[in-house]
C-alpha positions in Angstrom: -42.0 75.2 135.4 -39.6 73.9 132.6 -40.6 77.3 130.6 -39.9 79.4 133.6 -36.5 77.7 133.8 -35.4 78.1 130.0 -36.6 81.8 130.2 -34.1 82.8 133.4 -31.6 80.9 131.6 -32.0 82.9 128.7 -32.4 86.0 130.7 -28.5 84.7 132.7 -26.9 84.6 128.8 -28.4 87.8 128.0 -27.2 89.6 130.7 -23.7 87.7 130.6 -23.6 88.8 126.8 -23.9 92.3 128.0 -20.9 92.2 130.7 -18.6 90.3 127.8 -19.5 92.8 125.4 -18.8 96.0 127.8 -15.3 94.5 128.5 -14.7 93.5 124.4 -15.5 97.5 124.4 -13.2 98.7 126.8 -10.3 96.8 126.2 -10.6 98.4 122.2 -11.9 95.4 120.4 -14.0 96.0 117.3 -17.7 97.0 117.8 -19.4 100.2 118.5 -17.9 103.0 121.0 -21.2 104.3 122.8 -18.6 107.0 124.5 -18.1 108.1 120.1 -21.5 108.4 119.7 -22.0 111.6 117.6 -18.5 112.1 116.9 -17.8 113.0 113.8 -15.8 110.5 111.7 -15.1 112.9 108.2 -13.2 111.3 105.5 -12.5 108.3 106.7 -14.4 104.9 106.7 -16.4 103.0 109.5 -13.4 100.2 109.1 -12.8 99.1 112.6 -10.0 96.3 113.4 -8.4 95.6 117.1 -5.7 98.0 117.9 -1.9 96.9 118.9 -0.1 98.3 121.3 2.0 100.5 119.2 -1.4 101.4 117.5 -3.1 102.8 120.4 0.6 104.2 121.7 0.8 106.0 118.5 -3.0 107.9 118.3 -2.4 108.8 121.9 1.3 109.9 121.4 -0.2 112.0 118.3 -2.9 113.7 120.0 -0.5 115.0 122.2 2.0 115.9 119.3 -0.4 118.0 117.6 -1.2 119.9 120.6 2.1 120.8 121.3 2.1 122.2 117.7 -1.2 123.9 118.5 0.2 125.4 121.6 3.3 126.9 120.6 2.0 128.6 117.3 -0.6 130.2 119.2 2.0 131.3 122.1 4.2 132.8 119.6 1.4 134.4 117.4 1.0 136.3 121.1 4.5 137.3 120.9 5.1 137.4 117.1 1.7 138.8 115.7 2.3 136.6 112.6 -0.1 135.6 110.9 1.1 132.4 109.9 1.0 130.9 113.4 -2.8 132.1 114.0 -3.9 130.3 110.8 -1.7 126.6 111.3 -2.6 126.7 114.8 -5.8 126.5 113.6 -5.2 123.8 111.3 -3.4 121.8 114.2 -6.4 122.5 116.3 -8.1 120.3 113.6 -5.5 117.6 113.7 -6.2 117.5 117.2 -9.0 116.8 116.5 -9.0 114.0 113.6 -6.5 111.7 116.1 -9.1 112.1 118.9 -11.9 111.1 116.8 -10.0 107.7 116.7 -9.4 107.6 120.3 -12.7 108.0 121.1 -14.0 105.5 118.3 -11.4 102.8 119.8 -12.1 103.4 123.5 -9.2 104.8 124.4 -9.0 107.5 127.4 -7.6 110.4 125.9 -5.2 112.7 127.9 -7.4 115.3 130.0 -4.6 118.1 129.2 -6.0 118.9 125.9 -7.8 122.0 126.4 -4.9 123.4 128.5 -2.6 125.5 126.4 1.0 124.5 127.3 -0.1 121.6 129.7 0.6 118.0 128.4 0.3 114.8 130.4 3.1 113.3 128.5 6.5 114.9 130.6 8.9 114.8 127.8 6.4 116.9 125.9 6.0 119.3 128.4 9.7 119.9 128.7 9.9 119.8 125.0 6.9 122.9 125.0 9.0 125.0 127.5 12.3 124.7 125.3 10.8 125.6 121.9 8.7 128.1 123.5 12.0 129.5 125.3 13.6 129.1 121.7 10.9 130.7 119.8 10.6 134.0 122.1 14.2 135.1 121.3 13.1 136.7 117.7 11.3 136.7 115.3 13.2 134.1 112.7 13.7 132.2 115.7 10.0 131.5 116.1 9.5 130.6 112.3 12.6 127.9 112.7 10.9 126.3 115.7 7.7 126.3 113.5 9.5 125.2 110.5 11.2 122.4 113.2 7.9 121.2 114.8 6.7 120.3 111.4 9.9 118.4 110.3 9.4 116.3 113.3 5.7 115.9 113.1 6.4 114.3 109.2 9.3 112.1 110.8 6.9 110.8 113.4 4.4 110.3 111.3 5.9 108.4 109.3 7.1 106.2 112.1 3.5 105.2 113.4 2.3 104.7 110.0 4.7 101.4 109.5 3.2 100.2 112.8 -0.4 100.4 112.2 -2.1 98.3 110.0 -5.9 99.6 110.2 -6.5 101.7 107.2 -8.5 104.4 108.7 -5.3 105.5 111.0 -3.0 105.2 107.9 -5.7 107.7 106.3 -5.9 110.2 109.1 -1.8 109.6 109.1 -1.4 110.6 105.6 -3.7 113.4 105.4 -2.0 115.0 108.9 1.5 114.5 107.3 0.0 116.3 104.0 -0.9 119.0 106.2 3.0 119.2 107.7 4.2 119.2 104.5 2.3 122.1 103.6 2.8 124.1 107.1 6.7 123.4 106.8 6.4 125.9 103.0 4.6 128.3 104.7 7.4 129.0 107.3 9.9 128.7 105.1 8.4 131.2 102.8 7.9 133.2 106.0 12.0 132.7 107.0 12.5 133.7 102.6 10.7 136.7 103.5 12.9 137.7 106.3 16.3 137.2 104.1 16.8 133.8 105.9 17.6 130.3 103.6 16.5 127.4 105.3 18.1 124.4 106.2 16.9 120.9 107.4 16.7 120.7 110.8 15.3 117.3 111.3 14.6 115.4 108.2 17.6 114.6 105.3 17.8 117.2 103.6 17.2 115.7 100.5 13.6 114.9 101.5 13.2 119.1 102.5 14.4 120.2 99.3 11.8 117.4 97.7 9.1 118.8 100.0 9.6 122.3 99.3 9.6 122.1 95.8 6.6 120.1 95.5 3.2 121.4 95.5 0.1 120.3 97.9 0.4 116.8 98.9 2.7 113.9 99.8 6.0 115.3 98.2 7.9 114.4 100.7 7.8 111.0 102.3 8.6 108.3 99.6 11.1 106.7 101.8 8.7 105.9 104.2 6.4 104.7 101.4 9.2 102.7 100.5 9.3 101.2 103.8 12.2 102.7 105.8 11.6 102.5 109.4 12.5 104.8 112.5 12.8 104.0 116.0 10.8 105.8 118.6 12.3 105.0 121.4 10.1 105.2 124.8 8.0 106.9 122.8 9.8 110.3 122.5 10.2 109.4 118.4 12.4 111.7 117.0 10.7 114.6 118.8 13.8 114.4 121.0 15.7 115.3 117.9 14.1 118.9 117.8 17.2 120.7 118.6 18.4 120.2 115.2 21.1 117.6 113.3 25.1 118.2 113.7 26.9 118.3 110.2 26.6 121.1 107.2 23.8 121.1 105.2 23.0 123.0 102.0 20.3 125.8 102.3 17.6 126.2 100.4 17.8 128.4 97.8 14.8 130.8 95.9 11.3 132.1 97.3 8.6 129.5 97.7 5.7 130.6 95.9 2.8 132.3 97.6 2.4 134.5 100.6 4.7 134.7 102.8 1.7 134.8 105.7 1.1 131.2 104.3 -2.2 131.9 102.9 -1.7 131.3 99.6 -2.3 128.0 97.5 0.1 126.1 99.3 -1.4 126.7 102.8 -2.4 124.1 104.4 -5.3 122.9 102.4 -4.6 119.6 100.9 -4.7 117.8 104.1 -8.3 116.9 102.9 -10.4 114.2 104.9 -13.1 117.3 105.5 -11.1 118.3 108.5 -8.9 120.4 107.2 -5.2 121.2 106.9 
């Protein structure tokens, strides 16, 4: 009898080991994300650490961010027939896709929008889409300023959620995406040099452009954040509310960019390394 009793009462802390371990799951704790299993996690380690609010804010914020980059290049290739926005939609197709293999490791619900091209669950995004895509269809140099803008604001916002996380393997996929911006923002502005147009900052200091587009691939651009400057976000808008552009006169850039002007050449988009492309 006394074995029958210690064996239910191991069987009771079993089964309650099971229930805790579900919820530790669910509410993003570390340990294994059954939902992940089989996702690819390329270039970055199997480090896993609890996730803050502004953490798990920030992955689901980005996912979102790089859609909206995804979905108005490959509008505007429709209307444009530019190469450049065929090949970095592609490339933000892959971003998409870096974030949400850290969503699904932490065992967060993504957004169900992501497959739907110019449909985001995030409201201020969605309006945001509408207006750039608005923007972008009145020309040609209009749609490689939007592009040019989208990936000023993707390094500002990036650079944002990287002073609020502290797990490494976000700060990796963080860098490597903002690697990739710096790289997509040459390619339109060799694009915008190629139709006579000098470019000026839209988003960023201008200081930190002109440090970007002279640089070659990688991190040329965002030593201030290194430094530790921070930017607010707001209710989680970031400074993609800032989109429109900065007041004030700014000094244009001056001489080609080297490469391609279809941003296929050595500076397109292909240090954003961590195997998942630019």
């Amino acid at each position: 009898m006394r074995k029958k009793l210690v064996g239910f009462g191991l069987l009771v802390l079993g089964l309650f080991g099971l229930v805790l371990g579900g919820v530790t799951a669910y509410r993003g704790t570390p340990g294994p994300n059954p939902m992940a299993e089989g996702t690819p996690q390329k270039g970055y380690t199997d480090y896993y650490a609890p996730l803050g609010d502004d953490e798990a804010s920030g992955l689901l914020y980005m996912v979102e961010e790089e859609k909206l980059a995804r979905d108005v290049y490959l509008t505007l290739y429709n209307e444009t027939g530019l190469v450049v926005f065929e090949r970095i939609s592609e490339s933000e197709g892959r971003h998409m896709d870096a974030v949400l293999g850290l969503i699904e490791k932490y065992n967060l619900t993504a957004p169900d929008t992501l497959n739907e091209v110019g449909v985001f669950e995030n409201p201020e995004l969605q309006s945001l889409y509408d207006q750039l895509i608005e923007q972008g269809s009145q020309g040609t140099v209009d749609a490689l300023k939007v592009g040019a803008l989208i990936e000023e604001t993707d390094i500002r916002d990036l650079e944002d959620w990287m002073v609020k996380t502290d797990n490494e393997d976000i700060k990796a996929v963080y860098s490597n995406l903002m690697a990739g911006s710096e790289n997509h923002l040459r390619a339109f502005v060799r694009n915008l040099e190629a139709q006579g147009v000098s470019y000026t900052a839209q988003v960023l200091p201008e200081e930190q452009v002109d440090e970007i587009l002279n640089g070659e691939n990688g991190h040329s651009g965002h030593g201030r954040m290194m430094a530790g400057e921070k930017h607010g976000h707001g209710k989680g808008m970031g400074h993609m509310k800032g989109m429109k552009g900065k007041n004030g006169a700014q000094k244009a850039q001056k001489g080609a960019r080297m490469g391609p002007a279809d941003g296929s050449g050595p500076l397109h988009d292909r240090s954003c390394g961590m195997n998942f492309g630019g």
